[in-house]
Backbone bond lengths (Angstrom), bond angles and torsions (degrees), N, CA, C in turn:
res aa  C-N    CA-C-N  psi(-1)  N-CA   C-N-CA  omega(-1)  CA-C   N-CA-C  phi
1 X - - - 1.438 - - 1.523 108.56 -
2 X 1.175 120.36 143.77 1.486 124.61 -168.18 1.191 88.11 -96.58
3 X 1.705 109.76 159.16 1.505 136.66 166.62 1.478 105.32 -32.13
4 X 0.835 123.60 -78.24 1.928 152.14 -146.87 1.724 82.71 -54.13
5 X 1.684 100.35 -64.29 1.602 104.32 -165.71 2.071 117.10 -57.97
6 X 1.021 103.18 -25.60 1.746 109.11 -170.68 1.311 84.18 -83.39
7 X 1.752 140.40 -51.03 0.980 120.23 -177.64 1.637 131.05 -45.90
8 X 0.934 90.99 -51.67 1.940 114.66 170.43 1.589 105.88 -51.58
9 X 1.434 105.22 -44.87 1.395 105.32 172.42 1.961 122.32 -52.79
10 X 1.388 113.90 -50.98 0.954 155.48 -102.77 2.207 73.97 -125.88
11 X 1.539 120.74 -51.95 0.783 106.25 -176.09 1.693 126.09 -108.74
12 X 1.135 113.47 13.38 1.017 138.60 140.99 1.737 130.33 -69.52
13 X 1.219 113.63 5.59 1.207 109.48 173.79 1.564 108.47 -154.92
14 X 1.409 131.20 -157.38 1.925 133.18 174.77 1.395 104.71 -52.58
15 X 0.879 122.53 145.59 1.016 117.30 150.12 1.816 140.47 -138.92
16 X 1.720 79.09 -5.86 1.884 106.09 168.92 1.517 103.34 -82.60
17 X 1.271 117.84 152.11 1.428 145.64 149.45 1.495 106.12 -19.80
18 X 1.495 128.83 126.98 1.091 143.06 174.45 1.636 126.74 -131.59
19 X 1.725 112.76 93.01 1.224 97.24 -153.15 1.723 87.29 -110.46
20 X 1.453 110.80 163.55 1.710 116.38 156.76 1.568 108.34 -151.42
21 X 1.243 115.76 167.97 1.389 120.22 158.08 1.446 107.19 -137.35
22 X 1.765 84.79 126.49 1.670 101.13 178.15 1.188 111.79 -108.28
23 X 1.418 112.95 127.37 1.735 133.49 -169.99 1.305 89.94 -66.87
24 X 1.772 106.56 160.40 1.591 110.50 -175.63 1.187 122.53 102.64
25 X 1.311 101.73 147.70 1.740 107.71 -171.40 1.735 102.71 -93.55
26 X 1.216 104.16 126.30 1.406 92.44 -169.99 2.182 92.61 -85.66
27 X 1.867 78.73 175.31 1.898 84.56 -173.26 1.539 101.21 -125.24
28 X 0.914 84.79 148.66 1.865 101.38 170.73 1.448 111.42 -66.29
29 X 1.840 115.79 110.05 0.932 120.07 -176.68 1.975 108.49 -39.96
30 X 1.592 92.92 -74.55 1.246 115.15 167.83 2.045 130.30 -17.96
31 X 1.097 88.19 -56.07 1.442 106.23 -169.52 1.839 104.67 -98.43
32 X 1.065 113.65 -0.79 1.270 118.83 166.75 1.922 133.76 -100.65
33 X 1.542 70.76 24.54 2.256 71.34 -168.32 1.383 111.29 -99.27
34 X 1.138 112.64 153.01 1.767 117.14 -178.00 1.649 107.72 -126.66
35 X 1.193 108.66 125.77 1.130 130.58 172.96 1.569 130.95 -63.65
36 X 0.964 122.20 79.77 1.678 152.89 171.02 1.342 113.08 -72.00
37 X 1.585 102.75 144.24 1.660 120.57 169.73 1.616 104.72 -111.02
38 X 1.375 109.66 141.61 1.733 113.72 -169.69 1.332 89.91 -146.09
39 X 1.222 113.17 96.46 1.648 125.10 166.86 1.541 101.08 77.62
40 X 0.857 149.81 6.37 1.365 145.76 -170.37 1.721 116.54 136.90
41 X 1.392 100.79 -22.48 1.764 106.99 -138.96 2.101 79.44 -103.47
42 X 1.151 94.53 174.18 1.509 105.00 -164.18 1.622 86.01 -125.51
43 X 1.249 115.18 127.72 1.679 132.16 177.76 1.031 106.56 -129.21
44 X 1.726 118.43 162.77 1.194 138.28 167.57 1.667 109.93 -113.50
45 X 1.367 112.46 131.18 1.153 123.08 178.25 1.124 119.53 -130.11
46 X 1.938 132.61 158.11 1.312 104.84 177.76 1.864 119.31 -98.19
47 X 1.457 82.85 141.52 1.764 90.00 -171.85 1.334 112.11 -39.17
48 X 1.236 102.07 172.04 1.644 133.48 153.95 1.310 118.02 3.84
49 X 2.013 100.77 -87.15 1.031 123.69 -162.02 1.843 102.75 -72.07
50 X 1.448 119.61 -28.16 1.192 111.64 -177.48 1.661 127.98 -76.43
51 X 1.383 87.39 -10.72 1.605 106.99 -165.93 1.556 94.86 -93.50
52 X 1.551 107.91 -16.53 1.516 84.07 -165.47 1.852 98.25 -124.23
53 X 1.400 98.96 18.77 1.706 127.21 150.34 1.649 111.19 -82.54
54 X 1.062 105.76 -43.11 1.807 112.59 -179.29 1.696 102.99 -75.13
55 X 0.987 91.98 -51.41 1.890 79.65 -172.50 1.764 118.44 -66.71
56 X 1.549 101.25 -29.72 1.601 100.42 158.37 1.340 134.99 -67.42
57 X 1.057 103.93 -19.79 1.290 118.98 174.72 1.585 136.41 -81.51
58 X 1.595 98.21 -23.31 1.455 117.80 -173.52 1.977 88.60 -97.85
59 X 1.140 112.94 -15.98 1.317 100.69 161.79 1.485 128.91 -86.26
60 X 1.435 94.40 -13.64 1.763 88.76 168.72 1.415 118.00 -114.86
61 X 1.546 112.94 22.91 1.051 115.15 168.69 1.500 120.97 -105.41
62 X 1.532 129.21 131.23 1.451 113.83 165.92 1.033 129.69 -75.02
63 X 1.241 121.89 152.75 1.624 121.94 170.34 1.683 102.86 -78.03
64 X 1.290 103.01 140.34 1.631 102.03 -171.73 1.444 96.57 -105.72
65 X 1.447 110.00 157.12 1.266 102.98 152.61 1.602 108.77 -172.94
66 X 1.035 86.18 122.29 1.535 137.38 73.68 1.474 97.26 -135.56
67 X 1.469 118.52 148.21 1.390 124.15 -164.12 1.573 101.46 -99.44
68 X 1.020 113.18 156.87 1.993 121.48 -179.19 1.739 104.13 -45.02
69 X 0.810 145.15 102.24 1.200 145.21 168.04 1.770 107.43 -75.00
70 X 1.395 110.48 -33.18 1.653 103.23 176.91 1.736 120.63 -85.69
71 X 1.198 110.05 -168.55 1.322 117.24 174.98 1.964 98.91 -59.86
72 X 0.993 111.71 157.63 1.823 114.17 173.84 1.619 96.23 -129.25
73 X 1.554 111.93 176.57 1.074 136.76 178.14 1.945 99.26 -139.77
74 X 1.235 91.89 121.30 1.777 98.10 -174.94 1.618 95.80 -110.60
75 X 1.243 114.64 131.30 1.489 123.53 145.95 1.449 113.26 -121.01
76 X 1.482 108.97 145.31 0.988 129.88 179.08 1.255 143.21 -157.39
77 X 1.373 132.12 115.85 1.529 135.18 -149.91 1.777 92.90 -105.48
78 X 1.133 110.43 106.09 1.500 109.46 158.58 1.416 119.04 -112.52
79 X 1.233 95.30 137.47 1.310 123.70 -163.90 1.996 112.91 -104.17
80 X 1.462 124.76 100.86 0.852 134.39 163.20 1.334 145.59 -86.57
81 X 1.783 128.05 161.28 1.212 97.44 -153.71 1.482 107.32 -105.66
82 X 1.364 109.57 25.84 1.400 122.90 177.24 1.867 86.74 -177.54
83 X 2.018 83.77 157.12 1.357 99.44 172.11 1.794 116.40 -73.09
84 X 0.710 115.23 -16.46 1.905 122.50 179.06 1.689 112.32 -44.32
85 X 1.582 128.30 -32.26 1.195 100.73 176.26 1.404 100.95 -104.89
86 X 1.727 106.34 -178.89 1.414 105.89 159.18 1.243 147.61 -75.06
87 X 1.215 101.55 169.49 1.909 80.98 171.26 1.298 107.35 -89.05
88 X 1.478 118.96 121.45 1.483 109.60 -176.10 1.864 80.82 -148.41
89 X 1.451 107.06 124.37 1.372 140.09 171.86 1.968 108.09 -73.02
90 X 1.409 108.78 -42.90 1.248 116.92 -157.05 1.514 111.53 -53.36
91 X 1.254 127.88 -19.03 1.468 102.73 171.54 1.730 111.27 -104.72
92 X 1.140 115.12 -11.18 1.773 116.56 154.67 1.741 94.37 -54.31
93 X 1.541 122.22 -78.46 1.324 94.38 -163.01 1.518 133.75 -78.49
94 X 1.088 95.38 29.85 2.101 121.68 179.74 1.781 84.03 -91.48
95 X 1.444 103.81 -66.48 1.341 105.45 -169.35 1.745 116.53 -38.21
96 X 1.177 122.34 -70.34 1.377 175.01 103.97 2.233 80.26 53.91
97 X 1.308 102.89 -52.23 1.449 95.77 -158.32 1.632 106.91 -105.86
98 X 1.553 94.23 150.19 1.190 121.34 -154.02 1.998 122.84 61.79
99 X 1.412 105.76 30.08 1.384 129.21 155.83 1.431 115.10 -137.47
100 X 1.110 122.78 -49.50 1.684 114.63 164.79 1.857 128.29 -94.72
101 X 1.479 90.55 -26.72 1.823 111.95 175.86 1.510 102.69 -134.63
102 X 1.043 126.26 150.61 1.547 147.49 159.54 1.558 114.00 -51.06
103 X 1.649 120.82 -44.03 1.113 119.65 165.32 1.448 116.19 -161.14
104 X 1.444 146.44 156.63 1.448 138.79 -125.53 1.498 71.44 -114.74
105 X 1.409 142.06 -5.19 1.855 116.52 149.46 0.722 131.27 -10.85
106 X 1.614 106.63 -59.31 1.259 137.88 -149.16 1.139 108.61 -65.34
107 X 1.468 121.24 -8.55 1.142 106.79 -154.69 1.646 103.17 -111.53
108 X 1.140 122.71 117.94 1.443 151.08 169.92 1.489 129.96 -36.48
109 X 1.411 84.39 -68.21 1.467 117.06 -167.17 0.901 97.46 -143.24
110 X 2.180 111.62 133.89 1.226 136.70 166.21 1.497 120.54 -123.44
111 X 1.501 117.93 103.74 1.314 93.35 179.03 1.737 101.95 -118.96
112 X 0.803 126.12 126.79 1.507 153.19 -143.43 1.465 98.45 -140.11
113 X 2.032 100.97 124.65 1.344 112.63 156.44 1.250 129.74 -173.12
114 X 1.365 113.94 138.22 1.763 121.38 -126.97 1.873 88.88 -95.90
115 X 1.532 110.57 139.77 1.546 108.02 159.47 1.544 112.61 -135.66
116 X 1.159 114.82 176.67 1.411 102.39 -175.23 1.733 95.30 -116.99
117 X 1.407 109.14 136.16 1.372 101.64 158.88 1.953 100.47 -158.25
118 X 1.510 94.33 104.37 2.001 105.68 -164.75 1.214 103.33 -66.75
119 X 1.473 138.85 19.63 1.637 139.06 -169.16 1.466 99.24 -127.27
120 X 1.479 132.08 -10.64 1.242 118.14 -144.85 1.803 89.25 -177.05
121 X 1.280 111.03 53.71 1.771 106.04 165.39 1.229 117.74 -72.37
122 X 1.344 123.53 118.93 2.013 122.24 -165.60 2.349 93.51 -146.83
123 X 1.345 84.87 -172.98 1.559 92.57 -175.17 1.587 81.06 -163.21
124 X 1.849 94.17 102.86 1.455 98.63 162.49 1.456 121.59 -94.72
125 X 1.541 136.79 118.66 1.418 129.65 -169.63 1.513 99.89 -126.74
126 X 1.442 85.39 153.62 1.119 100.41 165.98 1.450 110.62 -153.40
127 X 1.691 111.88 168.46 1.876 102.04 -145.23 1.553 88.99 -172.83
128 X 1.501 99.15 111.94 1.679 113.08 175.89 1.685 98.61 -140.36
129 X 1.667 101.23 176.06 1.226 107.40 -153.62 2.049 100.34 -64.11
130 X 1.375 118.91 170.34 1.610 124.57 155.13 1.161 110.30 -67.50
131 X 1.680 132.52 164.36 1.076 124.70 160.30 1.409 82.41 -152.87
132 X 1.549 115.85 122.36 1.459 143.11 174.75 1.672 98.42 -53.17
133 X 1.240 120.09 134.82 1.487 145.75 156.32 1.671 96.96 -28.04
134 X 1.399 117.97 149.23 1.801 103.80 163.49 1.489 93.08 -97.46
């Protein structure tokens, strides 16, 4: 993509710093799926606990807008309430798109890092534009 064009990109959409913290233990996209039959056929869906991580979450999240239209850079410190799961970001940034970004493509750069604190499980992010290496 040429200069001129990311710019255009770039001003057409956020382009300030966007931080929140969402209460909650986040879940491992991955390690959270339950195995379902749908007409015959055997599916994977996400469990319980993730579904009912996503719906809390889309309540404490705003819809922005105008939403990031460019590439983003996400950091994010999640905070768990024990060391036992992973750090896995992927259904925050499932969540994350088409309320803060258009689509979790977008996303560039991840810098991700897990702490434990069992009184106070949250996912603090924050999410500003990429800016390519020269």
């Amino acid at each position: 993509m040429k200069a001129s064009e990311k710019k255009s990109l770039v001003a057409h959409g956020r382009t300030e710093v966007w931080q929140r913290t969402i209460f909650g233990s986040p879940q491992s996209k991955a390690n959270s799926r339950k195995l379902v039959t749908v007409n015959g056929k055997p599916m994977f869906i996400k469990g319980n606990a993730a579904r009912a991580y996503l719906a809390d979450f889309l309540k404490q999240c705003p819809l922005l807008d105008p939403l990031f239209e460019c590439d983003v850079t996400v950091e994010m410190d999640i905070y768990y309430s024990s060391r036992r799961p992973d750090v896995d970001d992927s259904l925050v940034l499932d969540a994350m798109q088409g309320r803060i970004y258009r689509n979790d493509r977008q996303v560039r750069r991840r810098i991700i890092t897990g702490y434990v604190d069992k009184d106070n499980p949250r996912a603090e992010i924050t999410i500003y534009p990429f800016e390519d290496r020269p």
